[in-house]
Backbone bond lengths (Angstrom), bond angles and torsions (degrees), N, CA, C in turn:
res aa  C-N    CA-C-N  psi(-1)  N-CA   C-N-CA  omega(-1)  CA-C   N-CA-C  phi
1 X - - - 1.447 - - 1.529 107.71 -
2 X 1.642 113.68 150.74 1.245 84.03 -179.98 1.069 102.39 -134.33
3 X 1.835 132.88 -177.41 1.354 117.09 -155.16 1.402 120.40 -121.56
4 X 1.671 110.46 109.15 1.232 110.33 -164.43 1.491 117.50 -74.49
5 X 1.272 121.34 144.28 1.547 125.00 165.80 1.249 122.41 -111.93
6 X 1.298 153.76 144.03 1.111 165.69 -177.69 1.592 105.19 -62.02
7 X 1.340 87.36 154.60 1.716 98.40 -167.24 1.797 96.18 -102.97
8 X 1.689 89.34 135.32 1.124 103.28 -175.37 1.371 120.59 -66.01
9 X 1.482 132.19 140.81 1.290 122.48 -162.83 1.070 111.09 -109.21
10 X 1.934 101.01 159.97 1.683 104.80 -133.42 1.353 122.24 -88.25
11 X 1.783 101.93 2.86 1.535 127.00 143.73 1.171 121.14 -114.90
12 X 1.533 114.29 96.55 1.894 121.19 -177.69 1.561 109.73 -46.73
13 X 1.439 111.51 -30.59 1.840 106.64 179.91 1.381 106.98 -51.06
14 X 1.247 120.15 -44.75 1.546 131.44 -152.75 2.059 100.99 -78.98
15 X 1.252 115.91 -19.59 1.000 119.84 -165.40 2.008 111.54 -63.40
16 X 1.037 95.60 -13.96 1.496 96.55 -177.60 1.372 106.72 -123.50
17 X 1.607 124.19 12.47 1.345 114.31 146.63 1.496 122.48 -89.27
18 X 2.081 103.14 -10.72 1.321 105.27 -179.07 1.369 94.62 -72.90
19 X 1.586 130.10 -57.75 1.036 128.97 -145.54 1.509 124.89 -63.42
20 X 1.689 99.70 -2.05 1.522 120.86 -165.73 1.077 109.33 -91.51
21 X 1.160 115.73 -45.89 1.383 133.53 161.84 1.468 144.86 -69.54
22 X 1.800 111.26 -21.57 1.205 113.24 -165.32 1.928 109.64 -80.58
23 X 1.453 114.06 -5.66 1.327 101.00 157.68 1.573 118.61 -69.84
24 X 1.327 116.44 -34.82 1.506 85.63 -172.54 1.649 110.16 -115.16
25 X 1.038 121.77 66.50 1.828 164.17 158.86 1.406 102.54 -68.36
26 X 1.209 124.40 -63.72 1.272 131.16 179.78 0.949 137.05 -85.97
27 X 1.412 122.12 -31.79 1.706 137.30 128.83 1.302 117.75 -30.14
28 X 1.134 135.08 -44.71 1.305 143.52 175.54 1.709 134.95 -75.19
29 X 1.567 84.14 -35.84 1.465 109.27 173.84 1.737 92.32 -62.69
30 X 1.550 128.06 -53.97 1.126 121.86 -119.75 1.933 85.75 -108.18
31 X 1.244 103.89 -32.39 1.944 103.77 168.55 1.240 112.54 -79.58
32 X 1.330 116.99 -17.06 2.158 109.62 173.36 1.804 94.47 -88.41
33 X 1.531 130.93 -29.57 1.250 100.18 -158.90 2.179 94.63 -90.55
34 X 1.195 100.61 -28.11 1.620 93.65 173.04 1.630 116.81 -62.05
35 X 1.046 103.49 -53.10 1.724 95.41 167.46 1.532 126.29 -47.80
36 X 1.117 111.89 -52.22 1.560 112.14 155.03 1.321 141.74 -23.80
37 X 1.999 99.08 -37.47 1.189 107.59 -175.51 1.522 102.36 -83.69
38 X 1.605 103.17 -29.36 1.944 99.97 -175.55 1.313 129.64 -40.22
39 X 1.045 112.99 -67.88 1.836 112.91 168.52 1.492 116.34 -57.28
40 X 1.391 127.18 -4.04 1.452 109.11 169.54 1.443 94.27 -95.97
41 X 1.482 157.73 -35.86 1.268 159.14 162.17 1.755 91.37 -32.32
42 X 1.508 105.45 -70.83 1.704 103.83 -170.37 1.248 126.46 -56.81
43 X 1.328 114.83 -23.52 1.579 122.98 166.80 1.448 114.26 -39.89
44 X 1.452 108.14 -39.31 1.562 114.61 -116.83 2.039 74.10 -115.48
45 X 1.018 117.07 -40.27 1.703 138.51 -166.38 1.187 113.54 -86.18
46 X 1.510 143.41 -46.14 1.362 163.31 137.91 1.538 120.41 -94.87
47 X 1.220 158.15 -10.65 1.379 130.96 126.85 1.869 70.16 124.53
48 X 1.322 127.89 13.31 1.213 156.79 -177.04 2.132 98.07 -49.34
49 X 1.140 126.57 135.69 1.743 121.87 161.12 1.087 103.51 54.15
50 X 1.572 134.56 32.10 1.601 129.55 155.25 1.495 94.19 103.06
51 X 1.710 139.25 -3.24 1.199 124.61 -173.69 1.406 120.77 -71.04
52 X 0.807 140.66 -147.34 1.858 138.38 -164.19 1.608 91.97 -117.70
53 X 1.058 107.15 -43.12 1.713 104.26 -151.19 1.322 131.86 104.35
54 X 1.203 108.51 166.70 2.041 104.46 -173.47 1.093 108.14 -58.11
55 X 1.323 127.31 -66.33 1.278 133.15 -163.77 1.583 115.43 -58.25
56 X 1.492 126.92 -34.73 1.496 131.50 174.50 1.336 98.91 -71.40
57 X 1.463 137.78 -42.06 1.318 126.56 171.46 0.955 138.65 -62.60
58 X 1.351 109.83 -36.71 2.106 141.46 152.08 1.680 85.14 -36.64
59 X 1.479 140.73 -72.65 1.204 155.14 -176.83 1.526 112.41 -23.63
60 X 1.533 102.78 -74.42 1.379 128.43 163.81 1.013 137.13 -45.74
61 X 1.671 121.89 -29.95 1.306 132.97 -168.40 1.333 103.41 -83.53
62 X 1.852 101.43 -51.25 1.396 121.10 -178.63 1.793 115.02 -52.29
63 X 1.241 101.41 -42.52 1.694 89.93 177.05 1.753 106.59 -89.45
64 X 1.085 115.17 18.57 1.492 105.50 172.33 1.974 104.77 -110.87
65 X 1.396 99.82 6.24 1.250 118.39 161.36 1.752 87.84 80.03
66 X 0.934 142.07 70.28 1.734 153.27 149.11 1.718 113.33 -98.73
67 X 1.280 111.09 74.78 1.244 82.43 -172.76 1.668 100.80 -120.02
68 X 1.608 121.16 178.40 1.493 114.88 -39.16 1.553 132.07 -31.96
69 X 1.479 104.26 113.58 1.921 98.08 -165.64 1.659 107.41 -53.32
70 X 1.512 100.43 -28.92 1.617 101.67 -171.27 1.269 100.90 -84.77
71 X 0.681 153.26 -2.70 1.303 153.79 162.30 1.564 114.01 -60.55
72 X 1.569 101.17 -84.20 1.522 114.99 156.98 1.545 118.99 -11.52
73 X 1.370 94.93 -82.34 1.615 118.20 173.89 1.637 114.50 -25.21
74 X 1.124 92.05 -59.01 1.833 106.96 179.32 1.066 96.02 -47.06
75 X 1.816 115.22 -85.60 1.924 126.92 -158.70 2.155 89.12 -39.50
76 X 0.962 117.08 -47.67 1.378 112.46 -165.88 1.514 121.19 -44.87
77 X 1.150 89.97 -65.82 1.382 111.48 171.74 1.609 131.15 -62.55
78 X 0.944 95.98 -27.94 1.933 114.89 176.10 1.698 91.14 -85.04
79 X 1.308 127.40 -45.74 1.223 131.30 -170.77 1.436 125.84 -54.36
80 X 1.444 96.69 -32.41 1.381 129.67 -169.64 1.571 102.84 -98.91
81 X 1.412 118.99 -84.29 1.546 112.30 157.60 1.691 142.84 -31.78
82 X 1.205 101.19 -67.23 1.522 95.19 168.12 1.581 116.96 -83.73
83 X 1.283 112.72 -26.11 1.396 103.27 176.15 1.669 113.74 -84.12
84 X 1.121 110.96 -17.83 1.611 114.41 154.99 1.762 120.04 -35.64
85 X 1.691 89.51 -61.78 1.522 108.95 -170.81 1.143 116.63 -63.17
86 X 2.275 118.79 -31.11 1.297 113.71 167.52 1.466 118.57 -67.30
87 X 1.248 121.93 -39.60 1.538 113.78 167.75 1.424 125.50 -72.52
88 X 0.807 121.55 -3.26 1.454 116.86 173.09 1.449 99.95 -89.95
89 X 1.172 122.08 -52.80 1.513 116.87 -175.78 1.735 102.99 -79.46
90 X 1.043 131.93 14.92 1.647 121.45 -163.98 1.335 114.45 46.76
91 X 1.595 148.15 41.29 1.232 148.61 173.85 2.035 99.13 -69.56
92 X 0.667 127.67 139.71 1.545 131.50 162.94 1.803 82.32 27.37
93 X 0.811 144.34 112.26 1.348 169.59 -169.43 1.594 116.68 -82.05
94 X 1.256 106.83 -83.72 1.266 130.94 166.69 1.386 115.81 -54.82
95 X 0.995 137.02 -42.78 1.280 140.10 -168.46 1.576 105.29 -73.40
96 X 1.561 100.62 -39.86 2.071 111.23 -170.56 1.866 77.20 -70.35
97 X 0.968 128.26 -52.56 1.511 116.22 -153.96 1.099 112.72 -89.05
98 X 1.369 145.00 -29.49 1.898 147.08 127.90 1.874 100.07 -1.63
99 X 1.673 94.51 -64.08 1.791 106.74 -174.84 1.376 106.95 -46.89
100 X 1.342 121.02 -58.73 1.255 124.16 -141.58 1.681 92.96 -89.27
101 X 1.332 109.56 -47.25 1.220 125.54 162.59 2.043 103.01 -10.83
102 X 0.918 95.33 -96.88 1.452 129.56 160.81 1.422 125.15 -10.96
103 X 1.272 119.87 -42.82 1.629 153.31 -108.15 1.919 73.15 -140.72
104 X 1.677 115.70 -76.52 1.220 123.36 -147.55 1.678 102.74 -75.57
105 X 1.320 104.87 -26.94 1.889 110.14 168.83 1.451 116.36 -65.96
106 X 1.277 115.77 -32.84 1.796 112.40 162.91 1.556 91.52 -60.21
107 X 0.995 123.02 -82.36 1.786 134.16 -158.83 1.061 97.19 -40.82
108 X 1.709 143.60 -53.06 1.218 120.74 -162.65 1.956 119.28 -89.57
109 X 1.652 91.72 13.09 1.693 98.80 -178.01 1.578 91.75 -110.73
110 X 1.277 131.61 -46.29 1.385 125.85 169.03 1.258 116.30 -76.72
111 X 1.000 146.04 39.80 1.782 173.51 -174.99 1.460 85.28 -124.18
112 X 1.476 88.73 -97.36 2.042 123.32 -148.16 1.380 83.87 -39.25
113 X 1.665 130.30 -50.13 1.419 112.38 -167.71 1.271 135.99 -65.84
114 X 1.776 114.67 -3.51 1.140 133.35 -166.48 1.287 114.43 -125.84
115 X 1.447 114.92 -36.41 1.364 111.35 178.35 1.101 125.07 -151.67
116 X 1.565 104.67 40.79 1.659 118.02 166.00 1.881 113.86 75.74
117 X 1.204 109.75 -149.85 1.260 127.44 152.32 1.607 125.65 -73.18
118 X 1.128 116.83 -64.68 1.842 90.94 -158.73 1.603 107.48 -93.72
119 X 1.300 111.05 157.10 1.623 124.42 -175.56 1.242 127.39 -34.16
120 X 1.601 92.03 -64.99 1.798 107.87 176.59 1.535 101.31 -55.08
121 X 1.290 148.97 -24.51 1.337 135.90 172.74 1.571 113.81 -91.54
122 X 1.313 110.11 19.96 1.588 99.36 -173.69 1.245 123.69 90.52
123 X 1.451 107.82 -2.67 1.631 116.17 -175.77 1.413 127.50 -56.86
124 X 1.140 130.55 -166.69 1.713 136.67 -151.99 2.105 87.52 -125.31
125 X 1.260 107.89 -7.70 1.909 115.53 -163.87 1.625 93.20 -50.61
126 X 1.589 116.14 -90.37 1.830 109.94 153.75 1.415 128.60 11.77
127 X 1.694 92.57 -88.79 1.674 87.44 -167.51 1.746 106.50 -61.15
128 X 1.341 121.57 -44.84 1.297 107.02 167.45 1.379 148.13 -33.95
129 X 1.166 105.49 -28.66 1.813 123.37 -169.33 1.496 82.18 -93.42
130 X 1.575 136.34 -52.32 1.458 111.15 -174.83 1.466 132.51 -88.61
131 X 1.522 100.71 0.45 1.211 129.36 166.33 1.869 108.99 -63.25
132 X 1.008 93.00 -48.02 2.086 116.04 -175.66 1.589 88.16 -52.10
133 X 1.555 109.39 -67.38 1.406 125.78 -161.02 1.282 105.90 -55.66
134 X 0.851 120.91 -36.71 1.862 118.95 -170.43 1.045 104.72 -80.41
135 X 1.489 128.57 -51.50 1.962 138.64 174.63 1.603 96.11 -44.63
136 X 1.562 114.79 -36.27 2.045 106.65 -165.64 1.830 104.96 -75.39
137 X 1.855 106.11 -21.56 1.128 107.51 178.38 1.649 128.34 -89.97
138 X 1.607 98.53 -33.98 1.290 117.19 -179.94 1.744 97.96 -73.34
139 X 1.244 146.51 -26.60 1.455 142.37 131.94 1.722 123.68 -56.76
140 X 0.787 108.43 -11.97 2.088 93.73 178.32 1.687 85.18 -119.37
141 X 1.353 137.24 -62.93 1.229 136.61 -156.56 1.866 104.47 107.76
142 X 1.409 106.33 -158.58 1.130 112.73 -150.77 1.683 106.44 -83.48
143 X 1.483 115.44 -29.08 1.310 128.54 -163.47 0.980 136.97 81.02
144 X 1.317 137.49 -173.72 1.418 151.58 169.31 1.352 96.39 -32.14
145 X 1.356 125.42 -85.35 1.108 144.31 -173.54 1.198 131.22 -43.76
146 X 0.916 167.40 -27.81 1.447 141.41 14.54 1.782 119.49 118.87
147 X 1.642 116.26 110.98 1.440 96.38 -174.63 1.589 104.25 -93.60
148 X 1.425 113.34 26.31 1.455 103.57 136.29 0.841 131.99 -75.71
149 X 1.708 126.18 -38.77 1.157 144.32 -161.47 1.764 107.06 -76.51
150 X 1.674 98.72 -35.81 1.324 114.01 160.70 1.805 127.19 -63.68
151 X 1.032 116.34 -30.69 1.424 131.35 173.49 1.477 118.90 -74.50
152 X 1.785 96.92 -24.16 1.497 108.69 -178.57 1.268 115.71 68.74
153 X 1.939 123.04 40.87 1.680 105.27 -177.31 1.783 78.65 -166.11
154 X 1.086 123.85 161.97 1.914 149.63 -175.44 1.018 95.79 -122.59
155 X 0.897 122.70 169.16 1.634 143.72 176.38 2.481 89.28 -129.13
């Protein structure tokens, strides 16, 4: 095997602001993309940031043929909300990102079937990028950082 080293960067000044920083890259990645998910859970749960609410989504789900819509609706929203909150904070790690994991492969096949690739048309672009993010977590886990890492145990 042989032993790779990193390529020197293409401003050496900058090299020790990367190096200062590149632990918490992934920490960061992983508490901005769970928070993100919170207010779309709350939309959907309390009628929360301009969203409709349970019951208009219960509505929605049902004519997109999800049924039990309330059912659906719920895992969605809890999925998104509380499982937001476990990845952002690293709570059971893997498990919030397995969910979402999971969660973003419906979204990006009921997307792609409706509105292609990019966002502004309804696209699958979105759920994909947080779909990516959850697979990088649901493979490494919570990290350093992390009140797994704090608990001292992975799932």
């Amino acid at each position: 095997m042989s032993d790779i080293t990193a390529p020197r960067p293409l401003i050496p000044a900058f090299a020790g602001i990367y190096n200062a920083f590149e632990p918490l890259a992934l920490p960061l990645l992983r508490f901005v993309m769970g928070l993100i998910l919170v207010p779309h859970g709350c939309q959907k749960l309390f009628g929360w940031f301009g969203g409709a609410g349970f019951e208009k989504f219960v509505e929605n789900f049902d004519k997109m043929g999800w049924h039990p819509a309330v059912f659906w609706v719920a895992l969605v929203a809890l999925t998104e909300s509380v499982g937001g909150l476990m990845l952002a904070f690293g709570f059971v790690t893997r498990f919030a990102a397995a969910a979402i994991f999971i969660f973003m492969l419906n979204a990006m096949w009921a997307t792609g079937n409706r509105g292609g690739f990019f966002w502004a048309q309804g696209g699958l672009e979105y759920s994909l990028l947080i779909g990516v993010v959850a697979l990088v977590f649901l493979i490494r886990g919570g990290g350093k950082y992390s009140i797994d890492s704090a608990l001292g145990w992975e799932l």
